[in-house]
C-alpha positions as CSV (number, residue, x, y, z in Angstrom):
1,X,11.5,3.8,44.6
2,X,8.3,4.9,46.4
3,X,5.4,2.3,47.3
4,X,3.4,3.6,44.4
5,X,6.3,3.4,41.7
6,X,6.7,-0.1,42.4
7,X,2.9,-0.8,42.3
8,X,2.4,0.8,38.9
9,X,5.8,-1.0,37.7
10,X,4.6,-4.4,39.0
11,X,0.9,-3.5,36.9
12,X,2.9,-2.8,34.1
13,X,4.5,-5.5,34.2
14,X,1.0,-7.6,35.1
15,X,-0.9,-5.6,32.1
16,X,2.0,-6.8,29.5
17,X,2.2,-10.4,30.6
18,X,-0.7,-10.9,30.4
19,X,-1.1,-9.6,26.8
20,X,1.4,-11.6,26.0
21,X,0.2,-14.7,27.5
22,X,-3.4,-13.8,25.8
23,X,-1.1,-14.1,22.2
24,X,0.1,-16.9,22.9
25,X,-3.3,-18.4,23.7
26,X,-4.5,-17.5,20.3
27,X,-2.0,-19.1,18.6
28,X,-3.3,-23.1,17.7
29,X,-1.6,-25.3,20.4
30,X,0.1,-28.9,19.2
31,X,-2.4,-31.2,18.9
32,X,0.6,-33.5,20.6
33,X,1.2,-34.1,24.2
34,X,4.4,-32.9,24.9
35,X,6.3,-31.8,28.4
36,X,7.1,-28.0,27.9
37,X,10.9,-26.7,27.9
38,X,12.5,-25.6,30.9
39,X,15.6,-23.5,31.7
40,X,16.4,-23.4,35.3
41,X,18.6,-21.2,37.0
42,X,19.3,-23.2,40.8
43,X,16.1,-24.4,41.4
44,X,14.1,-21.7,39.5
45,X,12.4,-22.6,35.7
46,X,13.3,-18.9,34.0
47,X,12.0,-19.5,30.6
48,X,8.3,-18.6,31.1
49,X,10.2,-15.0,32.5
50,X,12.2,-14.8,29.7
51,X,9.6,-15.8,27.2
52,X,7.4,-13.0,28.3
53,X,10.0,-10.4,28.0
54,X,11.4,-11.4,25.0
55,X,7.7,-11.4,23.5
56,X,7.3,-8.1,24.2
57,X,9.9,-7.1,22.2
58,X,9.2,-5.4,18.5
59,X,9.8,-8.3,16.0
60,X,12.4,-6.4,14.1
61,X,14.5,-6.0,17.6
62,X,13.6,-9.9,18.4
63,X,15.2,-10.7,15.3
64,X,18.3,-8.9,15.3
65,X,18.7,-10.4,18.4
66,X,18.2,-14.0,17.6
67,X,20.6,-13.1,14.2
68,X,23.3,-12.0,16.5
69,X,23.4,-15.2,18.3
70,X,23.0,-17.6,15.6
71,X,25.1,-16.0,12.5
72,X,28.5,-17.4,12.0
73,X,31.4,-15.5,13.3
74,X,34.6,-16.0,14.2
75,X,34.1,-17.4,17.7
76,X,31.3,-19.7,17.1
77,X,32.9,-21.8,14.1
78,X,34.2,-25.1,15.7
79,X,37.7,-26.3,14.8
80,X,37.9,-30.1,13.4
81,X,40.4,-32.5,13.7
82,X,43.2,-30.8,11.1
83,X,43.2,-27.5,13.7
84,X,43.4,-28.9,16.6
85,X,45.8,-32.2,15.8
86,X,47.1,-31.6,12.2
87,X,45.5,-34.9,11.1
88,X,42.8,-35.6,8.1
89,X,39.8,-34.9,9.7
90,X,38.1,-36.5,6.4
91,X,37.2,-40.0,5.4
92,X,35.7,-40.3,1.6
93,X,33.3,-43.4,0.5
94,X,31.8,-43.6,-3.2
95,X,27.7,-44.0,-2.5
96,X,27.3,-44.2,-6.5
97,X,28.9,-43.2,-9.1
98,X,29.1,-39.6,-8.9
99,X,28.0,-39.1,-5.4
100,X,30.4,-39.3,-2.5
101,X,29.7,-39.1,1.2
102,X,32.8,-37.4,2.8
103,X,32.7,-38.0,6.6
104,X,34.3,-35.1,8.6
105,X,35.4,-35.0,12.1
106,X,35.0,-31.4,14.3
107,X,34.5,-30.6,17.8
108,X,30.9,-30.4,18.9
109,X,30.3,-27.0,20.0
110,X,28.0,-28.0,22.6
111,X,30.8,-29.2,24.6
112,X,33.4,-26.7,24.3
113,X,31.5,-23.6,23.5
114,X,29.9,-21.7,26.5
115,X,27.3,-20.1,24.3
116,X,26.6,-23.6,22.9
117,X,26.1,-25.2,26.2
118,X,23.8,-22.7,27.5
119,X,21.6,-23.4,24.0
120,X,21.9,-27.7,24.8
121,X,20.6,-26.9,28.3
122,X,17.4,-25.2,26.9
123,X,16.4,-27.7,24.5
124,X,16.6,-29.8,27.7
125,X,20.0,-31.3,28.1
126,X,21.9,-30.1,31.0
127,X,23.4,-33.0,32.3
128,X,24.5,-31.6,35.7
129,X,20.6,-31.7,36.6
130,X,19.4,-34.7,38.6
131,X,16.1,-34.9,36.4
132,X,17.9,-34.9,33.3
133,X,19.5,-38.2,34.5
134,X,16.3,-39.4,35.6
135,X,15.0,-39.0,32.0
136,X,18.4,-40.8,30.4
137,X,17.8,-43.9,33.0
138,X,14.2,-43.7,31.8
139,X,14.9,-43.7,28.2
140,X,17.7,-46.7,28.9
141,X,15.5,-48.7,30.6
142,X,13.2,-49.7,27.6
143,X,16.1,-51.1,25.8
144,X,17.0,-53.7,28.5
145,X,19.4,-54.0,31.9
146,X,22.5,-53.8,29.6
147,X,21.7,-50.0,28.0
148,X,20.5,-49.6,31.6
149,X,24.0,-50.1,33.5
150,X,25.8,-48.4,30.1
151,X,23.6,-44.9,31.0
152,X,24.9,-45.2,34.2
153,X,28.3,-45.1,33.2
154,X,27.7,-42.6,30.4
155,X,26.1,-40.1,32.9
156,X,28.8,-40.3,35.3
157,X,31.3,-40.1,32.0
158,X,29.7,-37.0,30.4
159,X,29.1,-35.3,33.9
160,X,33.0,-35.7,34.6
161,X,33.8,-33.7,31.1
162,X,30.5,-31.2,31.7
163,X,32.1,-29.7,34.7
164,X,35.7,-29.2,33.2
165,X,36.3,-25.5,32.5
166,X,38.1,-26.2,29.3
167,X,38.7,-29.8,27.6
168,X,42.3,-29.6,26.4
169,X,43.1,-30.1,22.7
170,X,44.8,-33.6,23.1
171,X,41.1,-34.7,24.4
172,X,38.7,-32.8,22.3
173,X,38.9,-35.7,19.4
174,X,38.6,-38.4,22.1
175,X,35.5,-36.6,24.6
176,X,33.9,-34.3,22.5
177,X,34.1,-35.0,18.6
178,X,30.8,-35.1,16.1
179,X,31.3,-36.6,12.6
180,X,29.0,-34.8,9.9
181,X,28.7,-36.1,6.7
182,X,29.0,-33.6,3.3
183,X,27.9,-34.8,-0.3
184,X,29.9,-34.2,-3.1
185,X,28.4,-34.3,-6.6
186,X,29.7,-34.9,-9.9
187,X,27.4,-33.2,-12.3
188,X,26.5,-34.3,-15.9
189,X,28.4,-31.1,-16.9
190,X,31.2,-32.1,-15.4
191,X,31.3,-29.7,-13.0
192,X,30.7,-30.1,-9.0
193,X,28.1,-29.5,-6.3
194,X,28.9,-29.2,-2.7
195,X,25.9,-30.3,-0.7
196,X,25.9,-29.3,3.4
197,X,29.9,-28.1,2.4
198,X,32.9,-28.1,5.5
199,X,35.5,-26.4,5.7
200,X,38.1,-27.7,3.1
201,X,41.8,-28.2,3.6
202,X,43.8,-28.1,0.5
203,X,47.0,-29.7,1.7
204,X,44.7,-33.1,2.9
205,X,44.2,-35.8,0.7
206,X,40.0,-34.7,0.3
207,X,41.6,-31.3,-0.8
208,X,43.5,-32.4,-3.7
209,X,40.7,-34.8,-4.3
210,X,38.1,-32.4,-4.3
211,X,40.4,-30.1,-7.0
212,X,41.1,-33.0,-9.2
213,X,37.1,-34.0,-9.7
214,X,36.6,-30.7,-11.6
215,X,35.4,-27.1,-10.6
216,X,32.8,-26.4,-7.2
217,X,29.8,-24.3,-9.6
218,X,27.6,-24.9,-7.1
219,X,27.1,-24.6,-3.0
220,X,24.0,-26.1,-1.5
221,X,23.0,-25.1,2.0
222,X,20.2,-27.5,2.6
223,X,19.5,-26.3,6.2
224,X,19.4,-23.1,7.8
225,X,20.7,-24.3,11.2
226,X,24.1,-25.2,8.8
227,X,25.6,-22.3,8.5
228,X,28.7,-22.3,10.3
229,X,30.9,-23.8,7.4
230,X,29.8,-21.4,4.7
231,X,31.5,-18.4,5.3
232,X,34.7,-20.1,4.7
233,X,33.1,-22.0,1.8
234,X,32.3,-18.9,0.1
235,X,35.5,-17.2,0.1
236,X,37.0,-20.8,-1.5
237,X,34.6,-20.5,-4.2
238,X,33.5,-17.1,-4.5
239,X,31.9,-17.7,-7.9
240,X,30.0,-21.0,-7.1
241,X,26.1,-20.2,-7.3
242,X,24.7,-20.5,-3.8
243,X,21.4,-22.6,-2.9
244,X,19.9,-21.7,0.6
245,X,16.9,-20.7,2.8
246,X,16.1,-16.8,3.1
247,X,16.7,-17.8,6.9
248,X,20.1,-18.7,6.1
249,X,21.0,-15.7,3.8
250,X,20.2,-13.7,6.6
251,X,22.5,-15.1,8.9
252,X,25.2,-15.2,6.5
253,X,24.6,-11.3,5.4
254,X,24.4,-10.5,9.4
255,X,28.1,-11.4,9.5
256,X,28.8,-10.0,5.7
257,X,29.9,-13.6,4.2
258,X,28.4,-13.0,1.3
259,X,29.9,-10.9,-1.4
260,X,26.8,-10.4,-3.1
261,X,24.8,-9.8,-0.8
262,X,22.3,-12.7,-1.5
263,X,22.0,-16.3,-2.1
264,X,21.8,-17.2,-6.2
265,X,18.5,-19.2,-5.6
266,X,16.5,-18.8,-2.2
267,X,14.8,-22.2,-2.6
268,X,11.9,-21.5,-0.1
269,X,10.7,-19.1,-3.0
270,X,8.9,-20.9,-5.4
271,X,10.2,-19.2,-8.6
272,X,14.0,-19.5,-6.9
273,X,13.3,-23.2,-6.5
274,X,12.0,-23.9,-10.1
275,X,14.4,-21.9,-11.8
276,X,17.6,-23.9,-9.9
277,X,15.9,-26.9,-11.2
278,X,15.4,-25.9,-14.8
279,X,19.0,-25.9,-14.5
280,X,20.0,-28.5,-12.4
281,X,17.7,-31.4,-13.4
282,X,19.9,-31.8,-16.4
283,X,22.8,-32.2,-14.4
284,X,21.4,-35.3,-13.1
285,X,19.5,-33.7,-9.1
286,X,16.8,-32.3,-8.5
287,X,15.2,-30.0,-5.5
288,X,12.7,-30.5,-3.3
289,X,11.4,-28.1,-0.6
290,X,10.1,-29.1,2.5
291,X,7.1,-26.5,3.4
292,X,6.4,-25.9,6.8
293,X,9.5,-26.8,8.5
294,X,10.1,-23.9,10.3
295,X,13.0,-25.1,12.1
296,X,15.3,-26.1,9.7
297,X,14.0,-24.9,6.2
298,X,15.2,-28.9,5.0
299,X,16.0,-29.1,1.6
300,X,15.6,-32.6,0.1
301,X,17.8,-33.3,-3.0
302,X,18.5,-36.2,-5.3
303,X,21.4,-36.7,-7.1
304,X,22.0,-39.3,-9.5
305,X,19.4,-41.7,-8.0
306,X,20.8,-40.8,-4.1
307,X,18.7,-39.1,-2.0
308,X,20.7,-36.2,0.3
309,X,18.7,-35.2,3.4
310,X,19.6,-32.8,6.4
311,X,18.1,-32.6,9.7
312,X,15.1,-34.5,9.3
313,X,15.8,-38.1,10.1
314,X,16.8,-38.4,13.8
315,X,16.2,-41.8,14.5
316,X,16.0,-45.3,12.5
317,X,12.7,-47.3,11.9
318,X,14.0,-50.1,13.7
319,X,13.7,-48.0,17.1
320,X,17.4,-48.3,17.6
321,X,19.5,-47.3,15.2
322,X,19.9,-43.2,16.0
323,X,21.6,-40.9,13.8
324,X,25.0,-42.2,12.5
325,X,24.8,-45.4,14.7
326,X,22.9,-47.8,13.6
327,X,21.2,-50.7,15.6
328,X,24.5,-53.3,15.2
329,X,26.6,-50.2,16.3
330,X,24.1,-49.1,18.9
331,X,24.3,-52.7,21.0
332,X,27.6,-53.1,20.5
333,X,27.7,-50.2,23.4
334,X,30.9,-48.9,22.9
335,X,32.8,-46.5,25.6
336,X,33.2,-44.2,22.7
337,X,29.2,-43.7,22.1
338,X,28.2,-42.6,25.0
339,X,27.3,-39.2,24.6
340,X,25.4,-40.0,22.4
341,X,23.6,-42.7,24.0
342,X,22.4,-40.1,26.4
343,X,21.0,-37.8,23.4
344,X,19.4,-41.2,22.1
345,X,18.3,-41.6,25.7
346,X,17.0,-38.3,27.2
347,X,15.8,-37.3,23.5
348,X,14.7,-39.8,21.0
349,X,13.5,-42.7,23.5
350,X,10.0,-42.8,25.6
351,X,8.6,-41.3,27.7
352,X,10.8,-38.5,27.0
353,X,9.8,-38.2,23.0
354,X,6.1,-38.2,22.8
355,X,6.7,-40.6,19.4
356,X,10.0,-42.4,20.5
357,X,12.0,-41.3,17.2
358,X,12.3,-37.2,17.6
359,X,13.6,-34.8,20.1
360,X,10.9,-33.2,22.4
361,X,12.1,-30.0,21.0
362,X,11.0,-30.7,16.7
363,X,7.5,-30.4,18.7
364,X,8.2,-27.1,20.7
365,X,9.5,-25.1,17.7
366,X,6.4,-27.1,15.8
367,X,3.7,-25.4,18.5
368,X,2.6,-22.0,17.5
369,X,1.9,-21.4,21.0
370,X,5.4,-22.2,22.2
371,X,8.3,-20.9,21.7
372,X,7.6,-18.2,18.9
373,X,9.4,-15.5,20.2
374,X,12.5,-17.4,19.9
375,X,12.2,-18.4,16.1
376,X,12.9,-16.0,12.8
377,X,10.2,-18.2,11.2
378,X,7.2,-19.1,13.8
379,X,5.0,-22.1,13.0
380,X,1.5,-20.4,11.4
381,X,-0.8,-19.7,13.8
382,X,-3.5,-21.4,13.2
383,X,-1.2,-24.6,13.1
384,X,-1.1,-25.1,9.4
385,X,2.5,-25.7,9.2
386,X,2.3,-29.0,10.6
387,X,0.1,-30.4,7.4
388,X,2.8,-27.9,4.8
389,X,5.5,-30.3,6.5
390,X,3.7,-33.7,6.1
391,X,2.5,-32.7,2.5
392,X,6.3,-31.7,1.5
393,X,7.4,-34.9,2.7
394,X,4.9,-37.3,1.1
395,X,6.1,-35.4,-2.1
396,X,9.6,-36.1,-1.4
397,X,9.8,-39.7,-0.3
398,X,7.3,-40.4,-3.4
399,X,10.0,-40.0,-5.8
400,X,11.9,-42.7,-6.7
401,X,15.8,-43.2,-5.5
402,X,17.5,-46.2,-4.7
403,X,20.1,-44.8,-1.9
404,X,20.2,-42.5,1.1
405,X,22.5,-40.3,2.7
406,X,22.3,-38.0,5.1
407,X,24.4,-35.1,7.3
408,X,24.0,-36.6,10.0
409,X,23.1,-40.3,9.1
410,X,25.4,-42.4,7.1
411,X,24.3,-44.9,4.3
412,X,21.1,-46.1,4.3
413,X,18.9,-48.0,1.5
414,X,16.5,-45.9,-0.3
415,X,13.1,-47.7,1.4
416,X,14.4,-48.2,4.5
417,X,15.1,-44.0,4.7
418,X,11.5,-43.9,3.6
419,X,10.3,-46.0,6.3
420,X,12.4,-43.8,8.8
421,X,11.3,-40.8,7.8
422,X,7.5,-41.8,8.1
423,X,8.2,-43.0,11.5
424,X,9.9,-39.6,12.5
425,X,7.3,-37.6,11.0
426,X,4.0,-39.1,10.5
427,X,2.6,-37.5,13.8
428,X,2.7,-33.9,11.8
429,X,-0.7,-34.9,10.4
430,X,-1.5,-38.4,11.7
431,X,-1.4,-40.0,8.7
432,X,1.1,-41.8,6.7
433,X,3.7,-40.4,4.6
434,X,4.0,-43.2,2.3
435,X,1.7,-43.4,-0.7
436,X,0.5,-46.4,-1.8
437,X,1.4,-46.9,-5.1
438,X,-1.3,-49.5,-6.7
């Protein structure tokens, strides 16, 4: 290539970066301090090189892209506890009459997946990096000497199991296992509704449980970043009505797991949303949308006085309790834990949350200005999204329920979710998510 080629490449280049970087400037910045994500390659951050290019893509081409990475085939499903050991990877507790929480045991993706891992390293934890255990020893050492000395251990623990090429199957359950929770729902009708559904195994004792209770009429995918289970799901129940995002559809038809061709009820229309609870409010639950959330798409539901939530609450109002630990189980410090001391850690602790309760990365997909190429559903430009999501919630947590449970939380008493929730949240607007009732 001549002298001259490369110049006008290298302006080309120069001329569409800098249009690119001139969008992103008129898109409404975070109004909250937050570190920016990196994704380094040796010593080299590539994102801001990969942003760019991916930005100047056509949006239809962006989006088939970020489709074929995040629908559900074969390859990305994880296998729980019942593939890989032949044991019940289920554990069934009564929350209320008519509402069960049925914890279920997989292998997290994020260790065992290469595609996975590559994804955990750009929302900022790649364990292998000397600053990522700089930010779990910072994160440890606001909780006393104790969690100090445990993140010590737990960094040399998960670095050991980062760098093995493949985790055998006799360890998966003991290294790299995540418990999610689905909600099973006994409707007035008699009939069922799978909330957040896993894969079901007929021949365990939740399988002839589940056929017993009476027929699954409907599916609820209360997340758009859930969608692994469903294709299997489907099939099992091919004439349950489906609940989900548009976002989630998508996925779904990219990998043709749904017969026809779309969801029964798109709850992020309006219409969709009203007419599934014309129908279901008699059945004893009721939908609520959260607006604005362009992450997840998080559909609230209550169900027979229970709330059911999905990727919204992250940590506990108490500061300490995290996900499905809480505060008793958190200072207990067990060996079993640790990984997910370091996501508590490096993630949901100061300085490395700008609130000390959410992920740095809820506030990057939050900031117009950020990482919008990336996303099927960008935050609003002018930064609107943020008050959509706080007025959604305040609806939600107004309504009256006595219980909580969540996919990735376990029981929880309905004010204390409430009070979570606010303290995970109530940065979106600066103001408080709980009304006042006089």
């Amino acid at each position: 290539m001549t002298k001259w080629k490369i110049a006008t490449a290298a302006t080309g280049v120069g001329v569409i970066s800098a249009a690119i970087h001139s969008k992103s400037n008129q898109k409404q910045r975070l109004h909250v301090d937050v570190k920016p994500p990196i994704l380094y390659v040796g010593s080299f951050n590539i994102l801001p090189v990969i942003k760019t290019c991916f930005g100047m893509l056509p949006e239809s081409l962006r989006h088939q892209i970020l489709l074929a990475a995040a629908a559900p085939d074969s390859r990305s499903i994880p296998r729980d506890r019942y593939d890989i050991l032949g044991e019940n990877p289920y554990t069934i507790d009564e929350v209320k009459p008519g509402v069960w929480k049925v914890g279920y045991d997989r292998e997290n993706h994020f260790m065992v997946n290469q595609e996975a891992k590559m994804q955990a390293r750009m929302l900022g934890m790649d364990i292998g990096r000397e600053e990522t255990a700089w930010r779990v020893m910072q994160g440890a050492e606001g909780f006393g000497r104790e969690c100090s000395a445990a993140a010590h251990r737990d960094i040399a623990y998960a670095r050991y199991w980062d760098e093995v090429e493949k985790i055998e199957d006799e360890d998966v359950m003991r290294v790299a296992k995540v418990t999610e929770n689905m909600i099973v729902v006994k409707l007035n009708n008699g009939s069922v509704m799978l909330y957040a559904p896993v894969k079901v195994h007929d021949e365990t004792e939740f399988g002839q449980f589940l056929e017993k209770l009476g027929k699954v009429e409907w599916i609820v995918a209360p997340s758009s970043e859930h969608t692994l289970q469903l294709p299997a799901i489907i099939q099992k129940f091919p004439d349950a009505k489906i609940i989900g995002s548009a976002t989630a559809e998508k996925k779904l038809n990219y990998v043709n797991a749904i017969p026809r061709k779309q969801f029964d009820f798109d709850y992020t229309s309006e219409d969709d949303l009203k007419r599934a609870n014309e129908i279901l409010k008699k059945e004893g639950v009721e939908l609520f949308y959260i607006k604005g959330d362009v992450v997840t798409h998080s559909l609230f539901s209550i169900a027979h006085n229970v709330a059911l939530e999905c990727d919204l609450l992250y940590s506990h109002s108490d500061g300490e309790g995290f996900l499905m630990l809480d505060k008793v189980q958190f200072r207990k410090l067990e060996p079993e834990d640790g990984m997910w001391r370091i996501f508590k850690f490096s993630q949901l602790s100061k300085p490395n949350s700008p609130n000390g309760f959410l992920p740095p990365y809820r506030f990057w997909f939050m900031d117009a200005s950020c990482m919008w190429p990336f996303q099927l559903t960008p935050p609003k430009d002018d930064g609107s999204s943020c008050k959509e999501m706080a007025d959604s919630l305040r609806v939600a947590l107004n309504q009256n329920f006595e219980k909580a449970v969540g996919v990735h939380f376990n029981v929880m008493d309905g004010n204390e979710f409430k009070k979570s929730i606010d303290a995970n949240w109530n940065w979106l607007d600066g103001k408080p998510l709980l009304i006042k009732k006089e």
